[in-house]
N, C-alpha and C positions, 0 to 999 in steps of 0.2 A: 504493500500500500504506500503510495508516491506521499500522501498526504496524511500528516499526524497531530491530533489537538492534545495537550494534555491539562487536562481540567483538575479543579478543586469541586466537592460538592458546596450545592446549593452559590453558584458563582455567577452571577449576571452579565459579569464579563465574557464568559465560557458560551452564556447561553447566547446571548450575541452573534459571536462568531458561527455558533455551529447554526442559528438561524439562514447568516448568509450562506454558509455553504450548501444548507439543504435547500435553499429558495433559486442558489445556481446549477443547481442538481450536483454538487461536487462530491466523488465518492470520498470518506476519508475511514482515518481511524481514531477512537475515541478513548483515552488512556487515563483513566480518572487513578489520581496519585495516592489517593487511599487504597482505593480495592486493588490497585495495580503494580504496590507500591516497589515490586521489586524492577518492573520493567519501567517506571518512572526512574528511579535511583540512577540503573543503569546508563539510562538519558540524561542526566543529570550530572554524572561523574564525566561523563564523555563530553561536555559542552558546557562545564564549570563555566571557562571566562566570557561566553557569551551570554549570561545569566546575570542579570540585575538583582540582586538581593537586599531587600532594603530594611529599615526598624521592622518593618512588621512584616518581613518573609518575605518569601518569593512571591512575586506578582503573576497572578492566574492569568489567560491562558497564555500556554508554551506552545509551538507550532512548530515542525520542523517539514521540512518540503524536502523529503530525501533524491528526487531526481536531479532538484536544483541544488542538492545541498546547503539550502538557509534555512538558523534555526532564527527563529521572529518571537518576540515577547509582550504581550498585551495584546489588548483587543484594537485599539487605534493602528497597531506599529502592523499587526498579524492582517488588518481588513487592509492597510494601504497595500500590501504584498497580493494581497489574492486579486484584488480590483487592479491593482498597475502595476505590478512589479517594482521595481528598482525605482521605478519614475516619482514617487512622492518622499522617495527619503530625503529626511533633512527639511520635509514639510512638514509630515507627520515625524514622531518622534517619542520615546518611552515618556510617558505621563506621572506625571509627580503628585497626581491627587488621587484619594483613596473613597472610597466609602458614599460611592454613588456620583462619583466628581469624573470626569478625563478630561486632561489636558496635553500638551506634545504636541498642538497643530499652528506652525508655524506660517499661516498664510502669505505672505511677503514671501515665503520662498518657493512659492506652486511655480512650479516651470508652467510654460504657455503651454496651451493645449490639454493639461491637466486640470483646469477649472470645474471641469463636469466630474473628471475622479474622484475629486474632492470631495465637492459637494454629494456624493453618492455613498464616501465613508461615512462622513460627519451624519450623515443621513439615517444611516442604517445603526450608528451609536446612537442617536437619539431615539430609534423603535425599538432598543433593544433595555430604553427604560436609563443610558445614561445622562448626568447632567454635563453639557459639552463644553467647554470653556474655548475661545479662539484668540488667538496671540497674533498682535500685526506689528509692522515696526511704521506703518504711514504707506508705505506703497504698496499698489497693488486695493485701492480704497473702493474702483470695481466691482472687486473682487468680494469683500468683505459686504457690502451693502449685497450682493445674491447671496451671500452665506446668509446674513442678517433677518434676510426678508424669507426666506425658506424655513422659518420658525423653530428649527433644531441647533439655535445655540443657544445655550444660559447666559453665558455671560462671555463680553469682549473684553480684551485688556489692548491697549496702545502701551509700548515700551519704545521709547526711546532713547538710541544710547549715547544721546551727545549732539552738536551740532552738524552743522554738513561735514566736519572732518572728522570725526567718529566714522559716520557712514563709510567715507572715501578710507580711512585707516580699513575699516571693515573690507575694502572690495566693493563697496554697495554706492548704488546713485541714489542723496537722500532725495526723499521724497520732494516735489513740487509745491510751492507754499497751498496749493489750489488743492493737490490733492492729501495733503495733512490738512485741511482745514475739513475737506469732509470726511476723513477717518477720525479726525475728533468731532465733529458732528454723529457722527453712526455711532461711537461709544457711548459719548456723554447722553445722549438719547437711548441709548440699550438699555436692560434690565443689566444690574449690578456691571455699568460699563467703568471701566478702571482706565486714566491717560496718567500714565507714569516715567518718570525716569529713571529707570536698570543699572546699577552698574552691573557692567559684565568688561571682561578683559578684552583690552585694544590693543592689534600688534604694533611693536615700536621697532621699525627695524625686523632686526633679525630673534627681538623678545618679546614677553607680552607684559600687559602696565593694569593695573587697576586704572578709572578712570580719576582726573584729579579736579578739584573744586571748578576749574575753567569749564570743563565736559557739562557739570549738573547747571552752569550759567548760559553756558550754549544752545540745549535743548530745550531749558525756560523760553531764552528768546525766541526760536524758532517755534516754538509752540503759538509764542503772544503773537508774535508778526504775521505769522501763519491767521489767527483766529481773531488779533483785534481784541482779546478779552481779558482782563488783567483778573478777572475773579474766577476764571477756570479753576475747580477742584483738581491739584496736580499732586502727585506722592512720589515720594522718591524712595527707591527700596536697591540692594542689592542680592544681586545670584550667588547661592550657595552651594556646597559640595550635593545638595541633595537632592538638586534639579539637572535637568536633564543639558547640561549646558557645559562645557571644558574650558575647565579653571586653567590650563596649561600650565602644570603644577605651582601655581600661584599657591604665598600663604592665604589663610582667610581674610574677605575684605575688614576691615576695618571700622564696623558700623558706628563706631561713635563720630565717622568724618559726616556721618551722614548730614548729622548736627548744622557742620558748617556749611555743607551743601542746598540745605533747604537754607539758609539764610541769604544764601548769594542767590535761591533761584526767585526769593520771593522780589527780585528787581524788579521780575516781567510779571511775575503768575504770585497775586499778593497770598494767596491762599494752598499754596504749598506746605508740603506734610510730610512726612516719614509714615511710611507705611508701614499700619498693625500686625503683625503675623494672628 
């Protein structure tokens, strides 16, 4: 059998997936890790380091497509594989929320032509009874307004990791002041819609940097300039080891910088905040 789920009982995530498979008629094989548990182990020793393990276990379900030889982890990471292959990674991506939540969908990175893939994972996580979170960086606003409007997302976040030279350190072309003003539009208007700034690691050279007080004043102005609104609800938060994101063995950020981050953002965005966990 080319195709293998391996389940936890009573797992919504599990039942997800094997929904999609049985509605594409896909034969597979079904390995639930209690009753099964020595031929799970065996999978398991064999494909240790491709295996997320987090505080609370292993994350249900495990897939392995033995013709292709890939093993896939969760239900977002395992449906973007069966729907497109290799085409959504780095869109989709392991989810860091538990207990009725998935996240890992990084819209800003959907290659062209993958718009409808998309939209047909997030689709099929919302019939399957998940709550779907979607992550943008400002481009691709398109895009998000049809996610938006197809009623299977919970909640948007906008991240922004800096001004236009964040993006250009990234590789990335930042967004157009035009269309950051309707990505934060489509947020601020969502149900529980978050417009944040991220740090996350920026390459310098030939290292990578945490971002420095300049970055969290950049992305304030770019936001204000973008939107005209100086009482924008803004947060500022940083990425930890336990999302789904490469620290590039950086120590831990430094959250007390946050402190002076929010002070120099509130120049543009007076209502800026450190964001609650």
């Amino acid at each position: 059998m080319s195709l293998i789920i391996y389940t936890a009982p009573d797992c919504i995530r599990c039942r997800t997936v094997k929904a999609y498979m049985a509605d594409k008629g896909l034969e597979y094989k079904s390995v639930d890790f209690k009753e099964n548990a020595q031929e799970f182990n065996a999978f398991y020793r064999a494909n240790r380091k491709a295996i997320y393990r987090g505080e609370e276990g292993v994350e249900f379900p495990l897939f392995e497509d033995t013709d292709a030889k890939e093993v896939r982890q969760g239900s977002g990471v395992i449906l973007a594989w069966l729907v497109a292959g290799k085409e959504l990674d780095g869109t989709i991506v392991r989810s860091d929320q538990w207990h009725g939540w998935i996240s890992g969908i990084y819209i800003s990175n959907c290659p062209g032509g993958q718009e409808d893939n998309l939209l047909e994972v997030i689709t099929w996580l919302h019939k399957g009874g998940l709550q779907v979170i979607v992550q943008s960086d400002g481009r691709k606003a398109d895009l998000l307004e049809k996610l938006l409007a197809s009623g299977c997302v919970s909640k948007a976040v906008l991240n922004i990791p800096g001004g236009p030279s964040a993006y250009e350190r990234l590789g990335l072309a930042a967004p157009s002041a035009e269309e950051l003003k309707k990505s934060v539009e489509l947020v601020k208007n969502s149900a529980q819609g978050v417009v944040r700034f991220q740090a996350i690691p920026l390459p310098d050279g030939d290292t990578w940097q945490w971002p420095v007080r300049d970055d969290a004043v950049e992305a304030a102005r770019m936001v204000y300039e973008a939107t005209g609104d100086h009482s924008l609800p803004f947060l500022l938060s940083a990425a930890t080891a336990d999302l789904p994101i490469d620290l590039h063995g950086l120590e831990a950020f430094d959250t007390q910088l946050l402190v002076k981050f929010r002070s120099a953002a509130r120049q543009f965005l007076f209502k800026a905040d450190i964001e609650s966990k």
